[in-house]
N, C-alpha and C positions, 0 to 999 in steps of 0.2 A: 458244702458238698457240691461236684460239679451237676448239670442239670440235665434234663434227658438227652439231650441236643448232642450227637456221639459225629468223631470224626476218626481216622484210622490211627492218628499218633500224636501226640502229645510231646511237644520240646521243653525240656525242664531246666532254666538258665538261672541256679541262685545268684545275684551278683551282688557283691560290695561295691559296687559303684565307678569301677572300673572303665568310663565311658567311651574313651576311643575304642579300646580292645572292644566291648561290646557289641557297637556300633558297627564296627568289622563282622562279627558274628552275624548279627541281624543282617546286614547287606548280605551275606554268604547264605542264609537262609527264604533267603526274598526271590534267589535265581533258582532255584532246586527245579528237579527234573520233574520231581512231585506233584502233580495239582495240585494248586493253593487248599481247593477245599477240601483236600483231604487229612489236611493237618494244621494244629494249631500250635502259637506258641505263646509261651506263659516266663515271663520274666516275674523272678523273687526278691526284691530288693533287703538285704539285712541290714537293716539301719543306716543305709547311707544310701539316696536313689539319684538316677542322673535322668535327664532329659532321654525320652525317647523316640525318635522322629519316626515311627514306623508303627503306621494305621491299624496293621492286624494285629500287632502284639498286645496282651492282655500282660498287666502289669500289677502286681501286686507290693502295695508298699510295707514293712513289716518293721519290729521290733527289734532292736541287734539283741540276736541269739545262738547264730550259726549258721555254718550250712546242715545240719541233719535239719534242722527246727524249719530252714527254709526250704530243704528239699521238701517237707512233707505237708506242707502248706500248700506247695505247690502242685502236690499229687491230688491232695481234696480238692482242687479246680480242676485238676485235668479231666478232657471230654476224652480221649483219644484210647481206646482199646492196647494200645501199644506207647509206653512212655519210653523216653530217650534223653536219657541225663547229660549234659553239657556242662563245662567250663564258661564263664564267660572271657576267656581270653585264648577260646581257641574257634578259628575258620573251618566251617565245613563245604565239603568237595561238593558240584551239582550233585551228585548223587546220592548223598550221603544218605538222606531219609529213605529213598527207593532198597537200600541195601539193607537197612536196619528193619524196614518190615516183610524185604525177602529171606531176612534167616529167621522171621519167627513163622514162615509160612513152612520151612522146612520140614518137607517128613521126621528130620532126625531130633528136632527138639521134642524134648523131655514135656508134653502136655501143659506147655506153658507155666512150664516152673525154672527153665533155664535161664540165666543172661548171655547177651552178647557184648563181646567188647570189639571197637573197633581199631584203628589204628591211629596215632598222634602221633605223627613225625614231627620234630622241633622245626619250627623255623628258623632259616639261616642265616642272620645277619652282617650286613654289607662288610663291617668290617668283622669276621669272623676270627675267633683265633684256637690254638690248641683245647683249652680249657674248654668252648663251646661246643668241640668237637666231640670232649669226652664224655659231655653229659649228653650226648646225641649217639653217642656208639658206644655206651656202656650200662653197666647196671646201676648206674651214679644216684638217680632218682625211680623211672621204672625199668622193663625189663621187656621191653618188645624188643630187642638188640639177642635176646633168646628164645624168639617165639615163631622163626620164619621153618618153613617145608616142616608143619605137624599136624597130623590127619586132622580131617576140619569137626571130627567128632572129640576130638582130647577137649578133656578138662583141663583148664588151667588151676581150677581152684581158687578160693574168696580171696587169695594174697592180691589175685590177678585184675579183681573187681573195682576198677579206677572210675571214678563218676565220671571222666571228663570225657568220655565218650559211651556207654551205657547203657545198653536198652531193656528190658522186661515189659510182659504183660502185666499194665495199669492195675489189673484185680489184685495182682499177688505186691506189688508196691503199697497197695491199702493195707493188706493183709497185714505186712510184715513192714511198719514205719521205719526211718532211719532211728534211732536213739538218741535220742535230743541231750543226752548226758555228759557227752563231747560234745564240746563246744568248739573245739578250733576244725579247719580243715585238714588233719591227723586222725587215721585210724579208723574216722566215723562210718567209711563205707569199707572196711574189711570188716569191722565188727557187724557193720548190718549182711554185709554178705557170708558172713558164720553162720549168722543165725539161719539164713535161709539156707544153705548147704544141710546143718543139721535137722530144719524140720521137713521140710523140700528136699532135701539132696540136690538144689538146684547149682547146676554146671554151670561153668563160666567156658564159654566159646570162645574162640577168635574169630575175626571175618576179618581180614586184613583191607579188602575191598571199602568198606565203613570209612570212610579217611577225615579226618580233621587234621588241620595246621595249627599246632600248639604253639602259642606267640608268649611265651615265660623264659628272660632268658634272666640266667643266675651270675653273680661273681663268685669268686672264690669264696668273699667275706660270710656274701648271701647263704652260700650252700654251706658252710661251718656252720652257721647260727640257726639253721633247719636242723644240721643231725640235733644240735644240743637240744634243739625244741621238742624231736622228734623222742629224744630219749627221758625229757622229760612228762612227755605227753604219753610213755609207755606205762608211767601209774596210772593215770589217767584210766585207761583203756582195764589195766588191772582190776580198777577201782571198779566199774564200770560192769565189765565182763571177762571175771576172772578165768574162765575158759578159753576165752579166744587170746588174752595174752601168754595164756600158757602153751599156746598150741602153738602161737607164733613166736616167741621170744625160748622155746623149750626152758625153760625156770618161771621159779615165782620172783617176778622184780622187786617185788617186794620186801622180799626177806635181809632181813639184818646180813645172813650171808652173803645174798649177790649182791647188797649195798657194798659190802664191805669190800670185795672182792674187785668193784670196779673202782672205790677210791685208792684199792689200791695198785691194780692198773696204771692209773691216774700220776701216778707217782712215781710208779717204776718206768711209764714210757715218757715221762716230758721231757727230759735233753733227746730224745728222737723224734719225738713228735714234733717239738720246736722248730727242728729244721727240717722236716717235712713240711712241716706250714710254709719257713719260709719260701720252699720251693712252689711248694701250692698256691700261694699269693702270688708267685711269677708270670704262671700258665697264663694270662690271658696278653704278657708281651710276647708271646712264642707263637709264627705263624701256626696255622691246622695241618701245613702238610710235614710240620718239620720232628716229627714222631711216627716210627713204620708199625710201631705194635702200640694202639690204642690199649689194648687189653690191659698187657702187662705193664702201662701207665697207672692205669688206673688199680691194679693191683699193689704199685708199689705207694697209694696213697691209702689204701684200705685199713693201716694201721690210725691215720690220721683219723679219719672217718669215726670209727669205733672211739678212739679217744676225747670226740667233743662230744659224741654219744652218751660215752660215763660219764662228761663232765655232767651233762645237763640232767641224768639222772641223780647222780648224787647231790644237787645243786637242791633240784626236788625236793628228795629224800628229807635232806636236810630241812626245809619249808615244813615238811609233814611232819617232822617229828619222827623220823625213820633212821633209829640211828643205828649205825655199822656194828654189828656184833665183835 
């Protein structure tokens, strides 16, 4: 437990050992507009830790278990009235701290039951091409691409609740751990911020102003082998907290029905999906400006998407003993 010794915010970075990207983070947190003393930061390492060349950071080495398991390790040190969850492979703006404890000073937050999320624009890479473009201007991964001119009071809701930029009052983080039950970085923080929605009603803001440089760029390959993971880790989440996948996925994944239903998906879209892949394995020889509707790009691979989806849940299924009715 952290010790009386209180500072205004607390930086909560679980890392897998990621060391350049890191290193980038801490340099970006070393300039802040912030007074140093008025914030501290707490790196989590989950079984795998890198050299840390920077004096204030408090570093904790740990067990490989996760990010929930690390997140919440790292909330029992936190000194800081205000905690602020990071990625360790994304840059934060000079300002970034000063924003994150002016929207918890805000009249409109909810008595310190609310979160804020900031904003993670992708970084651009030198040699950029269509494909990077799409997962920067679309709903490919998340969904700031729909979240710009909306009163600064709307909720976005726990779907919205991404750790890699994230802040809450420290109390209500003890209060309500992450779920150490997921293990992977899937699902772990919509299922914690269910729960807090439902006992709290706690809102999820936006402060676009909050800004991090999210340095995670994907291939084609990359991002197929997430939905399948993704769709696998939706029992998971089932298993887990059979509420919040039912609220998010509208069905029980579980059931012999929707197994059955997605193998058989599976089967009716492969000669379409096949060459959808092949197209979608193209995108990154395709310059960024040589497509005028991102949109309806990324619409016309939505089919693909959903299809590595079921693959990876019925792949599951199958592992658990979940057979197709």
């Amino acid at each position: 437990m952290a010790d009386n010794f209180c500072v205004d915010l607390t930086v909560a970075i679980p890392s897998c050992g990621r060391s350049e990207k890191l290193a980038r983070l801490l340099d970006s947190l070393s300039t802040q507009t912030l007074a140093r003393n008025r914030f501290e930061v707490i790196v989590g390492f989950d079984g795998r830790s890198c050299p840390v060349d920077h004096e204030a950071v408090r570093v904790l080495k740990l067990p490989k278990a996760g990010p929930a398991a690390t997140r919440n390790a790292i909330i029992e040190q936190a000194r800081g009235s205000v905690l602020l969850l990071l990625n360790d492979d994304v840059a934060a703006k000079p300002d970034l701290l000063e924003h994150h404890l002016a929207a918890h000073d805000e009249a409109g937050l909810s008595a310190g039951e609310d979160l804020v999320l900031g904003s993670a624009p992708w970084v651009v890479p030198a040699d950029d091409t269509l494909f990077d473009r799409m997962v920067r201007e679309t709903s490919m991964v998340f969904f700031y691409n729909t979240m710009n001119d909306a009163s600064r009071q709307r909720d976005w809701g726990f779907r919205h609740a991404w750790t890699l930029n994230l802040s809450l009052r420290t109390k209500l983080a003890r209060e309500f751990p992450f779920g150490e039950g997921l293990t992977r970085a899937m699902f772990e923080d919509l299922e914690w911020a269910y729960r807090l929605a439902g006992a709290r009603s706690s809102r999820v803001l936006y402060r676009p102003e909050a800004v991090v440089e999210h340095d995670h760029r994907y291939t084609p390959e990359g991002y197929l082998e997430r939905e399948r993971a993704l769709g696998a880790q939706a029992l998971e989440l089932a298993r887990v907290n059979p509420e919040c996948a039912q609220e998010i996925f509208r069905t029980d994944v579980t059931s012999r029905e929707f197994v059955r239903a997605c193998a058989e998906s599976i089967e009716s879209q492969h000669y379409c999906c096949a060459e959808l892949e092949r197209e979608f394995l193209e995108l990154p020889l395709r310059s960024p400006g040589s497509c005028s509707d991102i949109e309806a790009l990324y619409e016309l691979f939505r089919p693909l998407k959903k299809h590595h989806w079921h693959q990876g849940l019925v792949a599951a299924s199958a592992a658990l003993g979940i057979a197709a009715a």
